[in-house]
C-alpha positions as YAML, in Angstrom:
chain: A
units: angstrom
residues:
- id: 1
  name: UNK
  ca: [-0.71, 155.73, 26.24]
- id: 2
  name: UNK
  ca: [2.64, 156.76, 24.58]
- id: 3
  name: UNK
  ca: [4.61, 156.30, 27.80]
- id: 4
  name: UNK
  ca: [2.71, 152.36, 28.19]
- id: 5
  name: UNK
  ca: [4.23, 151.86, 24.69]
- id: 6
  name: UNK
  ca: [7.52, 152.77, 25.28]
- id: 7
  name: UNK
  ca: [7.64, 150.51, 28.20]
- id: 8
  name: UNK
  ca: [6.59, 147.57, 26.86]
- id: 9
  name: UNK
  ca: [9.13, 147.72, 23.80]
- id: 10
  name: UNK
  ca: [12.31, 148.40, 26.38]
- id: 11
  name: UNK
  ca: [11.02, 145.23, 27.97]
- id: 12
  name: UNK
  ca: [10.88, 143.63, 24.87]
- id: 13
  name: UNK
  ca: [14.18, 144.47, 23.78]
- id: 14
  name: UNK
  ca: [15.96, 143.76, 27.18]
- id: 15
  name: UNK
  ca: [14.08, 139.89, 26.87]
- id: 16
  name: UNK
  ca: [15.62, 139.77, 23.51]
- id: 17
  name: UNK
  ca: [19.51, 140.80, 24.82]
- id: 18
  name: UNK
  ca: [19.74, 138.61, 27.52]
- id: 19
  name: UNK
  ca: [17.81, 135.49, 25.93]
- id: 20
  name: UNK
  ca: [20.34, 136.13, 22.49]
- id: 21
  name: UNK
  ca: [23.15, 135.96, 25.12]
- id: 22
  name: UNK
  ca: [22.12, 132.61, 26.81]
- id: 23
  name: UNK
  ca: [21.83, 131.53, 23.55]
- id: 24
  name: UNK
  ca: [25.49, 132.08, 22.07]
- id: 25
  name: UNK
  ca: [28.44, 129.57, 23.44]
- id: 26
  name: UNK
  ca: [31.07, 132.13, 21.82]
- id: 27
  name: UNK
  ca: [31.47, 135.67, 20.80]
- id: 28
  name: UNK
  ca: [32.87, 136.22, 17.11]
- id: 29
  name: UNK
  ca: [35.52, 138.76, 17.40]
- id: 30
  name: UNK
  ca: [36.92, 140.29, 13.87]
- id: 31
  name: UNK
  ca: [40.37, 142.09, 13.82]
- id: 32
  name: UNK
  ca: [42.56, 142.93, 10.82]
- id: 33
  name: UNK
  ca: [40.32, 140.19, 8.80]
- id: 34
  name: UNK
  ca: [41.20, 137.14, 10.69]
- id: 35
  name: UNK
  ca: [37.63, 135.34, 12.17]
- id: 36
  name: UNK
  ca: [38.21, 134.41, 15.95]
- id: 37
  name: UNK
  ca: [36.23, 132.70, 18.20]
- id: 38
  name: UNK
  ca: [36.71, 133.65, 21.77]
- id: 39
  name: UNK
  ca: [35.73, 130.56, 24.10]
- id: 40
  name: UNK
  ca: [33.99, 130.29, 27.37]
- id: 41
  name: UNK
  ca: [33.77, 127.76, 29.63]
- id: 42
  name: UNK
  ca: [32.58, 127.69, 33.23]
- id: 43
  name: UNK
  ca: [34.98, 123.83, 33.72]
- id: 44
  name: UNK
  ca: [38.48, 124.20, 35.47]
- id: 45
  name: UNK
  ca: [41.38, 123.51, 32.58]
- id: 46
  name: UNK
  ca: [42.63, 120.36, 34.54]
- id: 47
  name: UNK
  ca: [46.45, 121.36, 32.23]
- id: 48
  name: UNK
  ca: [48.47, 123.97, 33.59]
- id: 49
  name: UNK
  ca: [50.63, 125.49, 31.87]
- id: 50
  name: UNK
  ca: [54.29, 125.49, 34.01]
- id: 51
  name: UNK
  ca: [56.30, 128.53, 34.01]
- id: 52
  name: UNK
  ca: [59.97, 127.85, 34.05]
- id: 53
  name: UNK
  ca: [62.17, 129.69, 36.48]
- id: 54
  name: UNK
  ca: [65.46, 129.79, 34.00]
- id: 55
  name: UNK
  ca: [66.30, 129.35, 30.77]
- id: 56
  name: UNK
  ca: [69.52, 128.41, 29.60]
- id: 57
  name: UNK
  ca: [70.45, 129.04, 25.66]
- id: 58
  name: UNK
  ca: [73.91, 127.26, 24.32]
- id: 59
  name: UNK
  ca: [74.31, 124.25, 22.40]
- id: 60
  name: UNK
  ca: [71.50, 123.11, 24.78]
- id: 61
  name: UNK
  ca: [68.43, 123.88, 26.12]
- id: 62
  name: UNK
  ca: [67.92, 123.59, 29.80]
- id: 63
  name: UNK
  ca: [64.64, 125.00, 31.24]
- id: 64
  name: UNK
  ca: [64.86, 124.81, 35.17]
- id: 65
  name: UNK
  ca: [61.32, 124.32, 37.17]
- id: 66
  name: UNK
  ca: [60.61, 124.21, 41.09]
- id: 67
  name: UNK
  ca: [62.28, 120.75, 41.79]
- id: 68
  name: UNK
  ca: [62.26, 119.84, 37.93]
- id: 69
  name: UNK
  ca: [64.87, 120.52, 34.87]
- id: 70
  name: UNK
  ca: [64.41, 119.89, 31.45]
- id: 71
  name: UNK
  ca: [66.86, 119.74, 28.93]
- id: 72
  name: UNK
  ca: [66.90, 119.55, 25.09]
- id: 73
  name: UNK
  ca: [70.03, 118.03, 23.85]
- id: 74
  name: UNK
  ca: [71.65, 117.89, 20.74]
- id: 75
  name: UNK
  ca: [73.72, 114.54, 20.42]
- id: 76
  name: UNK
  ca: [76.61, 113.56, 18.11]
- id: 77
  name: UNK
  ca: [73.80, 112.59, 14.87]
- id: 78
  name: UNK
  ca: [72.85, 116.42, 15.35]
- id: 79
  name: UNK
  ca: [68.82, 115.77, 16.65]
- id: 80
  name: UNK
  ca: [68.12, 116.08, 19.97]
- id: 81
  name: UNK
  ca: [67.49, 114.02, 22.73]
- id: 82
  name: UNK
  ca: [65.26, 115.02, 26.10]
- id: 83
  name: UNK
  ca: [66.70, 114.67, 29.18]
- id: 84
  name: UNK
  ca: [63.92, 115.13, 31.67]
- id: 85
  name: UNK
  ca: [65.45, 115.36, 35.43]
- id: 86
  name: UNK
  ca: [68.80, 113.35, 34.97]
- id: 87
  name: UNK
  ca: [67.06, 111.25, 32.32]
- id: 88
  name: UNK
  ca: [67.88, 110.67, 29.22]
- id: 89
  name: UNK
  ca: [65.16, 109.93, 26.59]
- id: 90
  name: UNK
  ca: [66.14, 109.43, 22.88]
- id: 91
  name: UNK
  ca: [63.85, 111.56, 21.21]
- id: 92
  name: UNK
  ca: [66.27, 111.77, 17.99]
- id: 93
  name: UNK
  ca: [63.99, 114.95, 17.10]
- id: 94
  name: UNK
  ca: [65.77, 116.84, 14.08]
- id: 95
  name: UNK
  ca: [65.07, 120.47, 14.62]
- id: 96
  name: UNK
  ca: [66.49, 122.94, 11.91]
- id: 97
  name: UNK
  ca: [64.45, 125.90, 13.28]
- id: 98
  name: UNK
  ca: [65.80, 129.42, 14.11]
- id: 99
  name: UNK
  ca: [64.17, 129.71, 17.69]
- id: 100
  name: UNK
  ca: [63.11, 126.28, 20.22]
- id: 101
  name: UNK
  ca: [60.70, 126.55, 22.54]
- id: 102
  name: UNK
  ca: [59.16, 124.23, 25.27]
- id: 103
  name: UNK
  ca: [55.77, 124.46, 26.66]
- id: 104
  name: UNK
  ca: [55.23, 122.40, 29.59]
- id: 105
  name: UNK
  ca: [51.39, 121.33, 30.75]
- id: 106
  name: UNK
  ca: [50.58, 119.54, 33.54]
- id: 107
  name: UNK
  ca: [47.31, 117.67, 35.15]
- id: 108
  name: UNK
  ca: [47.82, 115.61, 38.40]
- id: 109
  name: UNK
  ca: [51.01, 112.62, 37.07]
- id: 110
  name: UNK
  ca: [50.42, 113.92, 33.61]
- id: 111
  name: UNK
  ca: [52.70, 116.36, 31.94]
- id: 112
  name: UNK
  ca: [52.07, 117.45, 28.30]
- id: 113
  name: UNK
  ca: [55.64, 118.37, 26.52]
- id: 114
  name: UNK
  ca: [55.64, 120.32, 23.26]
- id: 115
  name: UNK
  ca: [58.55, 121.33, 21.91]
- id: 116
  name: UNK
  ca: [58.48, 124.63, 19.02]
- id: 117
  name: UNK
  ca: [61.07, 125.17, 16.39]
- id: 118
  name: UNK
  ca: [59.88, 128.66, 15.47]
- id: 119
  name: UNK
  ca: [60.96, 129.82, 12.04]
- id: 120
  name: UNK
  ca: [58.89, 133.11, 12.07]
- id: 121
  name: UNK
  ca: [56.15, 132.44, 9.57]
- id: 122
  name: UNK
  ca: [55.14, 129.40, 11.01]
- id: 123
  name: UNK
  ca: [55.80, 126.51, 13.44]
- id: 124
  name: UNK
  ca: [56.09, 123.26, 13.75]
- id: 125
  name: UNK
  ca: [55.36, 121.45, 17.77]
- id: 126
  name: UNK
  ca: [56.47, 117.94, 18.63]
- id: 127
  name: UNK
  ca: [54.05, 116.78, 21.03]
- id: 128
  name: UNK
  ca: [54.94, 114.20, 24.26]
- id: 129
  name: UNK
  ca: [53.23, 112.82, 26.85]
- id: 130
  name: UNK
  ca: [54.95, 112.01, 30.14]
- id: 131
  name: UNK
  ca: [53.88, 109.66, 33.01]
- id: 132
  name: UNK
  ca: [54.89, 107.51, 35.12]
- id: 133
  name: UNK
  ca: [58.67, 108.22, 34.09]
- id: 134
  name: UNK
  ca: [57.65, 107.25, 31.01]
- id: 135
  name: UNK
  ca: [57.72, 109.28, 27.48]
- id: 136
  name: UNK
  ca: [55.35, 108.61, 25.01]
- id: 137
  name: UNK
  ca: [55.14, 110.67, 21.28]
- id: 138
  name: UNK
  ca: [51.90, 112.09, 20.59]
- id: 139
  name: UNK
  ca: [52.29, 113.43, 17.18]
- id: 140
  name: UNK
  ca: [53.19, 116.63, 15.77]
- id: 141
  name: UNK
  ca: [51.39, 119.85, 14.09]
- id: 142
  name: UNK
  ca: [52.08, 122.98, 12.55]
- id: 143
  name: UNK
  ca: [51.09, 126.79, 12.90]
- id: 144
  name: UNK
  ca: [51.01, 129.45, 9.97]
- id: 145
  name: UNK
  ca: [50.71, 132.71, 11.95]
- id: 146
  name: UNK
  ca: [47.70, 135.01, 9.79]
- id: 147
  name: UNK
  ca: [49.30, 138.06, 8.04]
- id: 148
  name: UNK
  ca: [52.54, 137.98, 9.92]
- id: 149
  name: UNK
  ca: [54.06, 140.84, 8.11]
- id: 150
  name: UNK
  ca: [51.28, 143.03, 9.68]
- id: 151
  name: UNK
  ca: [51.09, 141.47, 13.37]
- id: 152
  name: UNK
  ca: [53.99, 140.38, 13.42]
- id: 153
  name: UNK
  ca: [54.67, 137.36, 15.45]
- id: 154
  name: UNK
  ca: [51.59, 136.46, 18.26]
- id: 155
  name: UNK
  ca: [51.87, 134.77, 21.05]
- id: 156
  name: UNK
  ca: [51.09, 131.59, 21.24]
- id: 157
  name: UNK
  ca: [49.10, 129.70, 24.40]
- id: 158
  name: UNK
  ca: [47.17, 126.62, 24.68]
- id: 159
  name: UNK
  ca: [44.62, 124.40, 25.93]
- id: 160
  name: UNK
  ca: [44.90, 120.80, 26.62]
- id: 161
  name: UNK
  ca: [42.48, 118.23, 27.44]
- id: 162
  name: UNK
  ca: [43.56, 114.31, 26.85]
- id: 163
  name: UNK
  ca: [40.55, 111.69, 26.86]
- id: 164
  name: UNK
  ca: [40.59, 108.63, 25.89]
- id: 165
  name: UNK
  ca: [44.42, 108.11, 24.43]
- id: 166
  name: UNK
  ca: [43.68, 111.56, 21.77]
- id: 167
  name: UNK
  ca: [45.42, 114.98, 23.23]
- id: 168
  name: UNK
  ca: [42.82, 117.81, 21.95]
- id: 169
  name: UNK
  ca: [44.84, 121.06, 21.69]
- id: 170
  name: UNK
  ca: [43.04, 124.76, 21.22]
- id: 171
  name: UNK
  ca: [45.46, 127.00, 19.82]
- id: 172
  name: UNK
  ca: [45.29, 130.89, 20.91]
- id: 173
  name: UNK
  ca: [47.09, 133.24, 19.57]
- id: 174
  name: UNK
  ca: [47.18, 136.28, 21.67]
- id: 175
  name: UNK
  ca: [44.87, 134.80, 24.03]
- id: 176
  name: UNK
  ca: [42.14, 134.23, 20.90]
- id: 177
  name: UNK
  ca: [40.87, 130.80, 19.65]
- id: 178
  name: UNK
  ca: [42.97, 130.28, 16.52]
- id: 179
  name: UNK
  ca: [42.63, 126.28, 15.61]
- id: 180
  name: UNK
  ca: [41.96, 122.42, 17.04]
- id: 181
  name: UNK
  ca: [44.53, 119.72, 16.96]
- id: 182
  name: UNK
  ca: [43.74, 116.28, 18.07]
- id: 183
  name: UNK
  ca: [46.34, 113.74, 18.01]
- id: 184
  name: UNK
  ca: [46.36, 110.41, 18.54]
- id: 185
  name: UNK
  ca: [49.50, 108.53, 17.74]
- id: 186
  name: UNK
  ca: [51.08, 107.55, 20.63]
- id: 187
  name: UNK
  ca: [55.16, 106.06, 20.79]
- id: 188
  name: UNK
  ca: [57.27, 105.03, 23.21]
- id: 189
  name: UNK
  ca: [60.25, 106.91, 23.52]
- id: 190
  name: UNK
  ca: [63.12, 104.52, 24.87]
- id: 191
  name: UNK
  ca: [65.17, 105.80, 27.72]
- id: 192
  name: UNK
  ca: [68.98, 105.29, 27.64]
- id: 193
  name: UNK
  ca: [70.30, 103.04, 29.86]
- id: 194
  name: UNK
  ca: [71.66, 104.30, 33.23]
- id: 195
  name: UNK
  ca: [74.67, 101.77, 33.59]
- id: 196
  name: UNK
  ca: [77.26, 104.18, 32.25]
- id: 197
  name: UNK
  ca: [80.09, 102.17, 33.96]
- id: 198
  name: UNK
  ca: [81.33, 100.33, 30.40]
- id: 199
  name: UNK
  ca: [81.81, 103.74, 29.31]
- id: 200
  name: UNK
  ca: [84.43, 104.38, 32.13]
- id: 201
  name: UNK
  ca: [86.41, 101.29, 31.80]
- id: 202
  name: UNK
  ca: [90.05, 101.90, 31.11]
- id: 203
  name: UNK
  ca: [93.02, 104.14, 32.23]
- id: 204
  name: UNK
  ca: [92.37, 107.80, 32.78]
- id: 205
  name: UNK
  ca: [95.18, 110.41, 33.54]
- id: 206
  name: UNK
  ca: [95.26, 114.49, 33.43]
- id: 207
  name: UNK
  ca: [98.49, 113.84, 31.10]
- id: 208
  name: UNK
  ca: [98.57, 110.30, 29.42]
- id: 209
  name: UNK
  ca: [102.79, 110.68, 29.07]
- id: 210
  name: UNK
  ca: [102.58, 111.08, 32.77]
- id: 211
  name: UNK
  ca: [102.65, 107.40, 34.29]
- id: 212
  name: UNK
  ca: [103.17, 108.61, 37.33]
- id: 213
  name: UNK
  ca: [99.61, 109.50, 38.29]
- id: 214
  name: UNK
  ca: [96.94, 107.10, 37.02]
- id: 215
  name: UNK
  ca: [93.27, 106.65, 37.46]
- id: 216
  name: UNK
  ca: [92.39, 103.40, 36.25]
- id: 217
  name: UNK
  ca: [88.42, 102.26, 36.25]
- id: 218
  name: UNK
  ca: [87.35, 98.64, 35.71]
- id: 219
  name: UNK
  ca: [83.15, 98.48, 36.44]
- id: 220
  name: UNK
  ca: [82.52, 99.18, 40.16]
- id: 221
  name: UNK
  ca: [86.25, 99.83, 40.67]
- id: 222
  name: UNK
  ca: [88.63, 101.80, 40.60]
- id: 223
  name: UNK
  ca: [92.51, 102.14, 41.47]
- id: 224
  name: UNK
  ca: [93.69, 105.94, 41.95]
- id: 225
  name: UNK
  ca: [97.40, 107.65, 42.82]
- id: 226
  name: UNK
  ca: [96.72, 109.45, 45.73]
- id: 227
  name: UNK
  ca: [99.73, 110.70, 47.18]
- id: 228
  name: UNK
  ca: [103.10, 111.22, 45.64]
- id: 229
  name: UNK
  ca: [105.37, 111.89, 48.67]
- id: 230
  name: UNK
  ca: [105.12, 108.39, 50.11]
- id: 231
  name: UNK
  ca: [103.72, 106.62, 46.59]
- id: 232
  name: UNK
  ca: [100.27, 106.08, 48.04]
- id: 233
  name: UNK
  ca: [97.80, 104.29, 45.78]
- id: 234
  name: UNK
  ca: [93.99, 103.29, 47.14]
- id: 235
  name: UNK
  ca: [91.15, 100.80, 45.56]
- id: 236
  name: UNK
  ca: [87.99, 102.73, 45.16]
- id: 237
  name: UNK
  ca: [84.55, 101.84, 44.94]
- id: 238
  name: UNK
  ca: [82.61, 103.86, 42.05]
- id: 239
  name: UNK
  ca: [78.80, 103.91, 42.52]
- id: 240
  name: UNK
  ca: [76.42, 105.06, 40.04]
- id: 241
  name: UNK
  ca: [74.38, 107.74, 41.30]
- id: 242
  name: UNK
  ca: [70.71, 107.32, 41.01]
- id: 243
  name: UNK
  ca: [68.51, 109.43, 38.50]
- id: 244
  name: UNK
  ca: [71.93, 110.97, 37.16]
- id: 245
  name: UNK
  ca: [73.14, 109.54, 33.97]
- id: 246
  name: UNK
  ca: [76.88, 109.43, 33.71]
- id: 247
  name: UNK
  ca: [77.41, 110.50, 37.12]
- id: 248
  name: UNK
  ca: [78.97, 108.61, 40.03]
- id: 249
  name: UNK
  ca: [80.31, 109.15, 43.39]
- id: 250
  name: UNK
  ca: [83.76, 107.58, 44.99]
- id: 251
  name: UNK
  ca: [84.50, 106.07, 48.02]
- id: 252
  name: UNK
  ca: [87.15, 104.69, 49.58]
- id: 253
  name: UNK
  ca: [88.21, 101.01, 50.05]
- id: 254
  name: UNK
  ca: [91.45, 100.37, 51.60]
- id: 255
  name: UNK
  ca: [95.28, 101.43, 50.85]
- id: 256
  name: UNK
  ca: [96.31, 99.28, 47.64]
- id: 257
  name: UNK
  ca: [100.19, 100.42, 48.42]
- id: 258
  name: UNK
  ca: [102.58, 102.95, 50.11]
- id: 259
  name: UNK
  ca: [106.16, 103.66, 51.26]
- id: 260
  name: UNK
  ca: [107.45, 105.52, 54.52]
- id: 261
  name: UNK
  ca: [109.90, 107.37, 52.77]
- id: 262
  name: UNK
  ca: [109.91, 110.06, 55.09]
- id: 263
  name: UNK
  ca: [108.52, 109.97, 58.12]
- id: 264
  name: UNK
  ca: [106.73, 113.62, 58.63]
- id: 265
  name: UNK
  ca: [104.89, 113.01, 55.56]
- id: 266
  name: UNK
  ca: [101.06, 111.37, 55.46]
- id: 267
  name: UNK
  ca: [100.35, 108.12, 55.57]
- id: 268
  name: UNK
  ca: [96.94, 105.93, 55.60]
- id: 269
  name: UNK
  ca: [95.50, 104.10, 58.43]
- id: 270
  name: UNK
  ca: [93.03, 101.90, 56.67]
- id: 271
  name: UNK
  ca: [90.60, 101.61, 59.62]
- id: 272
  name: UNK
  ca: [90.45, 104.89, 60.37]
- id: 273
  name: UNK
  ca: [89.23, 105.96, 57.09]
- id: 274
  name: UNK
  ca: [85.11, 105.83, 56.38]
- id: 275
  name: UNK
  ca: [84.10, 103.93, 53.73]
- id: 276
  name: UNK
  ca: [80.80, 105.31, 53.36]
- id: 277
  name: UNK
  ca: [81.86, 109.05, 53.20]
- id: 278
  name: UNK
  ca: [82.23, 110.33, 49.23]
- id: 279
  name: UNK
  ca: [85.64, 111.38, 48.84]
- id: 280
  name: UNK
  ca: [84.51, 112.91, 44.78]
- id: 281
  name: UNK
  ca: [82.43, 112.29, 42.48]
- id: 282
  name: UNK
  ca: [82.82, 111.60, 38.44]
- id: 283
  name: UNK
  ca: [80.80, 113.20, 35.39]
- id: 284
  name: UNK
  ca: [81.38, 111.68, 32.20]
- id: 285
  name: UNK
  ca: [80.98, 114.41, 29.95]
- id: 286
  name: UNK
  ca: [81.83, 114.82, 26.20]
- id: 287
  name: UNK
  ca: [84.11, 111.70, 26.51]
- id: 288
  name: UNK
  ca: [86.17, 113.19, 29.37]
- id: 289
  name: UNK
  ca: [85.99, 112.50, 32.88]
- id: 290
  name: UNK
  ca: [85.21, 115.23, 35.42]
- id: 291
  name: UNK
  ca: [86.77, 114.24, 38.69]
- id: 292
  name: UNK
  ca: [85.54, 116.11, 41.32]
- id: 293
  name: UNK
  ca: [87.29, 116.05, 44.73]
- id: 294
  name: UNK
  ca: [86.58, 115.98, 48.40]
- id: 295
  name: UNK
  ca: [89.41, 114.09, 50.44]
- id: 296
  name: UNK
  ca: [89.58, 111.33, 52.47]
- id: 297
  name: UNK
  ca: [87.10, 111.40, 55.62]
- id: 298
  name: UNK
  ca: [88.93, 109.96, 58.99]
- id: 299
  name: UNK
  ca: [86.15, 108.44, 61.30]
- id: 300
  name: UNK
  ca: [89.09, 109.24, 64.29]
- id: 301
  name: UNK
  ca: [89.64, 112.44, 64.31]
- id: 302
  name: UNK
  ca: [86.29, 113.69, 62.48]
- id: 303
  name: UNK
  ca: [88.03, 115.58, 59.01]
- id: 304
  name: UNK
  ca: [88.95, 115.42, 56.06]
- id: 305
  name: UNK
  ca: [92.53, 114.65, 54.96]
- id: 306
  name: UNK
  ca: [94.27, 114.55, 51.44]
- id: 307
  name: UNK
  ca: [91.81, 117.58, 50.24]
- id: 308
  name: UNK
  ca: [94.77, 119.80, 48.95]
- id: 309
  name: UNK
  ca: [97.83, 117.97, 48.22]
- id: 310
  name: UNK
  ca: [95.78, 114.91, 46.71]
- id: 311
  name: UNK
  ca: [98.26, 114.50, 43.33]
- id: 312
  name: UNK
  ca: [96.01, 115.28, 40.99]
- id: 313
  name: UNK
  ca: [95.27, 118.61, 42.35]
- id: 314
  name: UNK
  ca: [98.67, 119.12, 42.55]
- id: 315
  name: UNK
  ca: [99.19, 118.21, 38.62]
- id: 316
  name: UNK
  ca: [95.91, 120.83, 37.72]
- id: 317
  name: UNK
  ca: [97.67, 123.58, 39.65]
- id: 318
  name: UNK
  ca: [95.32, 123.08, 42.56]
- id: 319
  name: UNK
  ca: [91.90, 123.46, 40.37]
- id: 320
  name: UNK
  ca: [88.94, 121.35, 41.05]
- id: 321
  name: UNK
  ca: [87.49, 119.73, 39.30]
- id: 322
  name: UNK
  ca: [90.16, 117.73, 37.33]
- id: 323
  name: UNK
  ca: [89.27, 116.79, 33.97]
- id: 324
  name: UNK
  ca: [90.65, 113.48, 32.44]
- id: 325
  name: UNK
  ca: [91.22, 112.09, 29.50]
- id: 326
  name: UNK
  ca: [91.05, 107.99, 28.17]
- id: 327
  name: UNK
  ca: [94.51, 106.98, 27.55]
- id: 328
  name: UNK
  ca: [95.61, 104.17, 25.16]
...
């Protein structure tokens, strides 16, 4: 009779355990005071978070992905701007924080941006949606890590679902439920535009006293010194390079002028010369011009010519690439 007892209550109980664990969505989990909620879900997160493969720190950001870079940028108003593979987006985002961060989340064409400035006790994320190569502001929320001075500083980790034009954001902190964000504003960011060419017009030199060797840009064109022994000077066509902002690659058009003042030095054969070959390729950067050089590629006898006593190598003691200045 006592052993029939005891067998019915250890049935009893194990009914109880598993129907009280059916029961409960979420296990409470207490640890140095601060209520958690760990979540479980049998549904596939359809936003994964990307891990980059290189971080660069300076006065920029850059975050380099398989096939994808990402760049924070801080322009001349001192916010930053996003440059998202060769693409600049003005952002204008004023961030006065000790530490940035970028999380990057991504569903099918969707990719979920949020960008930290981390000031220890707390945090404040600038949220962006991009798609279709377009960049749209979601909103922005902030983070007061619990008893901080204890923990210190947990890590932080996401999950991101977007329905219906609202991005719902679970915030873990070391891997534990912490809080829900929804946000729903949503802003175009505009995207600056890629014809960089007005930027270029003018005369560019290595020296500006030295009027001897002269780079001088007007839109698609350009007129260059080439050669100093026998005064050559070529027309070149400058062509914006697509998905690059303020980059552009040169080619060659045809001789502009040259002398024969000695006769075992080079000279230019128009139609031998390709005029689809690059022969460098320009970077505006920081108001200068980078010029980087290749030579001149001769369809005839299948090389290149011009690659080391091109001028302007010359003047920059043979370093590539040569970097101009504007000159009044």
């Amino acid at each position: 009779m006592k052993t029939t007892i005891i067998i019915i209550l250890i049935v009893l109980f194990t009914t109880f355990f598993f129907s009280s664990c059916k029961e409960n969505k979420g296990v409470v989990i207490t640890e140095n005071n601060v209520k958690n909620i760990a979540l479980t879900t049998n549904n596939k997160a359809c936003f994964i978070k990307q891990e980059y493969l290189s971080r660069k720190d300076d006065k920029d950001l850059i975050f380099k992905y398989e096939n994808e870079n990402y760049e924070i940028k801080n322009n001349k108003e001192q916010s930053y701007n996003l440059i998202l593979n060769g693409k600049k987006y003005l952002t204008n985002l004023n961030l006065e924080s000790a530490n940035i961060n970028f999380y990057y989340y991504k569903c099918e064409n969707k990719k979920i941006f949020m960008i930290e400035g981390d000031d220890y006790y707390s945090s404040v994320f600038f949220a962006y949606l991009f798609e279709n190569e377009k960049l749209s502001y979601l909103g922005d929320f902030n983070i007061k890590q619990p008893n901080v001075e204890k923990l210190g500083v947990l890590k932080k980790d996401f999950n991101i679902s977007f329905n219906n034009n609202q991005l719902s954001i679970d915030v873990l902190l070391q891997h534990k439920f912490f809080q829900a964000i929804k946000l729903k504003q949503k802003k175009n960011i505009p995207q600056e535009s890629q014809d960089r060419k007005l930027d270029l017009n003018g005369l560019w030199r290595l020296n500006c006293e030295n009027s001897l060797t002269t780079f001088d840009i007007s839109d698609n064109n350009g007129y260059l010194s080439l050669y100093s022994d026998n005064a050559i000077y070529i027309n070149v066509e400058i062509i914006n390079i697509e998905n690059k902002v303020g980059e552009y690659d040169i080619r060659f058009k045809n001789t502009e002028s040259q002398q024969n003042y000695s006769g075992d030095k080079k000279n230019i054969i128009d139609n031998e010369i390709s005029k689809s070959e690059n022969i460098g390729r320009l970077v505006f950067k920081n108001d200068k011009l980078l010029l980087y050089w290749k030579g001149l590629y001769n369809d005839k006898f299948k090389k290149l010519e011009f690659e080391k006593d091109f001028v302007l190598i010359k003047e920059n003691e043979d370093k590539n690439p040569i970097i101009l200045s504007k000159c009044e």
